[in-house]
C-alpha positions, 0 to 999 in steps of 0.5 A, a space after each residue: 478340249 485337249 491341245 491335238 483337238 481341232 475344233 473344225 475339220 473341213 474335209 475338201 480344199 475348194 472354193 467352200 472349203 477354203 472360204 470356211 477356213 478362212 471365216 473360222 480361222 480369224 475366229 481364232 479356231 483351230 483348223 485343218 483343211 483336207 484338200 484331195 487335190 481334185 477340185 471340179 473346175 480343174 479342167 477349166 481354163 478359167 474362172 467366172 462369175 465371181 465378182 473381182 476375180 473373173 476369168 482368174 484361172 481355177 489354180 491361181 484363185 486355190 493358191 491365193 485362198 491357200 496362202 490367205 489361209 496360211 495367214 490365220 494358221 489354218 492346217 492345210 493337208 494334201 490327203 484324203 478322207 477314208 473315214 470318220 468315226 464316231 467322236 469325229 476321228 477323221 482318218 486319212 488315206 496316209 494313215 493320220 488321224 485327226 481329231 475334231 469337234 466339227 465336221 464340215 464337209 465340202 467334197 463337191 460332186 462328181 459329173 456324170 458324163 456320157 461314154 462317148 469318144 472325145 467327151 472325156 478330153 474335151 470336158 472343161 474345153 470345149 464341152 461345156 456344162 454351164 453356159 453362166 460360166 461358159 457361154 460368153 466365151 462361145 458367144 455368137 458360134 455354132 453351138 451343140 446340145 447333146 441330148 443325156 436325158 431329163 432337163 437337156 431341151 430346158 437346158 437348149 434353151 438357156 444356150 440359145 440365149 448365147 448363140 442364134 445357131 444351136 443344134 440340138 442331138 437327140 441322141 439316144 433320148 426320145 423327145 416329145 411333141 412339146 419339146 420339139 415344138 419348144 425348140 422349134 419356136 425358138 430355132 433350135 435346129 434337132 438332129 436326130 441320131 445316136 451321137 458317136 465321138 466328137 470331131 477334134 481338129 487340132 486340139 479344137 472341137 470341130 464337129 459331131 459325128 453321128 452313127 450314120 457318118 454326118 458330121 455336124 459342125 460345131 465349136 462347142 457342145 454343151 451337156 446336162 450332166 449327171 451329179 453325183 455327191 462326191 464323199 466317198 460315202 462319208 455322208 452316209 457313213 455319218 449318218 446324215 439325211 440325204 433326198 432321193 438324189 443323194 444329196 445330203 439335206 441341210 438346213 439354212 445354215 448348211 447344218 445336216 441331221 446329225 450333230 456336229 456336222 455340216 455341209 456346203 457347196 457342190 455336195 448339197 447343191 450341185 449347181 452352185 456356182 463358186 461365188 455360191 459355194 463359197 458364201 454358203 460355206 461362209 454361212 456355215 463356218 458362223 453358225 458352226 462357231 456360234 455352236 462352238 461358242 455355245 458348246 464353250 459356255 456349257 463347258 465353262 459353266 460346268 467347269 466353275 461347278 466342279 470346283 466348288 463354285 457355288 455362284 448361280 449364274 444370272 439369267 442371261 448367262 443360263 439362255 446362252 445356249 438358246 441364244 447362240 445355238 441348239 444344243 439339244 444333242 450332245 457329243 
């Protein structure tokens, strides 16, 4: 391949992102991270759940995987994805355009949330989605679920688990008979009524208020938000598979339908924490080189030919590709 080729281009800076670039650049590839610079947790004060590095802030934990990075030669660049063409022609918004013989894709996704004043500024704070993340922080206070949809009362009951005093806001959402009673059985108070914006006092959340003017006081609120893969339609542009929810489908090893390219992280599972994020992307920057090296073989094989060697490589050498990798489609 020619020397401006890399052989992996990892669109998205995240925990995935960043801990594929590390494995593949101390198997000596040749990198380039495309980091937009908007990671999902950036509201976030802190960082957990990730075994030696909890409550680290969310900027400290990108900077130390950047400069761990550096370290190996990877290609860290501050820009964004507008397309990738076929032969994998990654074209970026300022206009570069690189050149690849993989594509890993690790964008993470887009939450959803519901138009209510308030619930954009406290997003991170004290608006909370995920309560392993989140709950021990709010432990034992008053808490809120603000009902948006399929999965809200399931996700109540995983909040009760941090705080006996949980309000329930059925908002705009109809509950049935056996919802009510699943949070009734475990003392999950329901208030009934369209939500309006949420208290802050300040800078702290203090309460809900509701369409009729009572304001339920509360520290915290918790949401199921709606996911959304965000890769500016690069999946779909791609070609790759996607289920009924838009989210692209892999294999174990984060390989998608179409040749070349794999996925990890948020963008496949939007629940993953950044511990998982980052060992699905591990997962897949081996397999990604095991295809390389697989790919290497091929090439070398076919290299000693076209100059004549007339030498028949042994058995072994000929399962190399059964061994290291699926090379049934080509480039």
């Amino acid at each position: 391949m020619g020397a401006n080729v890399h052989d992996v281009v990892v669109v998205g800076g995240g925990a995935a992102g960043l801990s594929a670039a590390l494995l593949l650049g101390r198997a000596r590839r040749r990198v380039a991270v495309i980091d937009a610079g908007a990671p999902r947790n950036a509201p976030a004060a802190h960082m957990q759940g990730f075994l030696s590095r909890d409550g680290m802030p969310p900027a400290e934990f990108l900077a130390a995987g950047r400069a761990e990075i550096d370290r190996y030669g990877v290609e860290l660049v501050t820009d964004r994805v507008v397309g990738i063409d076929p032969g994998f022609f990654v074209r970026l918004a300022g206009g570069r355009v690189l050149r690849a013989r993989r594509i890993l894709l690790t964008t993470g996704v887009h939450d959803e949330l519901p138009d209510i004043p308030g619930v954009r500024q406290r997003w991170g704070r004290d608006l909370l989605h995920c309560p392993y993340c989140h709950g021990w922080e709010v432990r034992d206070q008053p808490l809120g679920m603000l009902n948006t949809g399929p999965g809200a009362v399931q996700h109540a009951q995983l909040v009760r688990q941090w705080s006996g005093d949980v309000v329930f806001f059925a908002h705009t959402h109809p509950l049935t008979t056996g919802e009510r009673l699943q949070l009734r059985a475990r003392g999950i108070q329901v208030v009934h009524g369209e939500v309006t914006r949420l208290v802050v006092e300040a800078d702290r959340l203090t309460g809900v208020q509701l369409a009729d003017g009572r304001v339920i006081a509360r520290t915290a609120v918790f949401i199921r938000p709606g996911n959304v893969p965000h890769a500016d339609g690069l999946l779909t542009g791609l070609g790759c598979e996607t289920d009924d929810a838009g989210f692209v489908t892999i294999d174990s090893t984060g390989r998608t339908s179409n040749f070349g390219v794999w996925a990890a992280g948020n963008v496949v599972d939007p629940r993953a924490q950044v511990i998982a994020a980052a060992g699905a992307a591990n997962t897949a920057a081996i397999a990604i080189n095991a295809d390389l090296v697989a790919e290497d073989v091929d090439r070398a094989l076919d290299d000693h030919h076209a100059v004549g060697d007339v030498f028949t490589p042994p058995v072994e050498a000929r399962l190399t590709t059964a061994v290291l990798g699926d090379r049934r489609h080509g480039l």
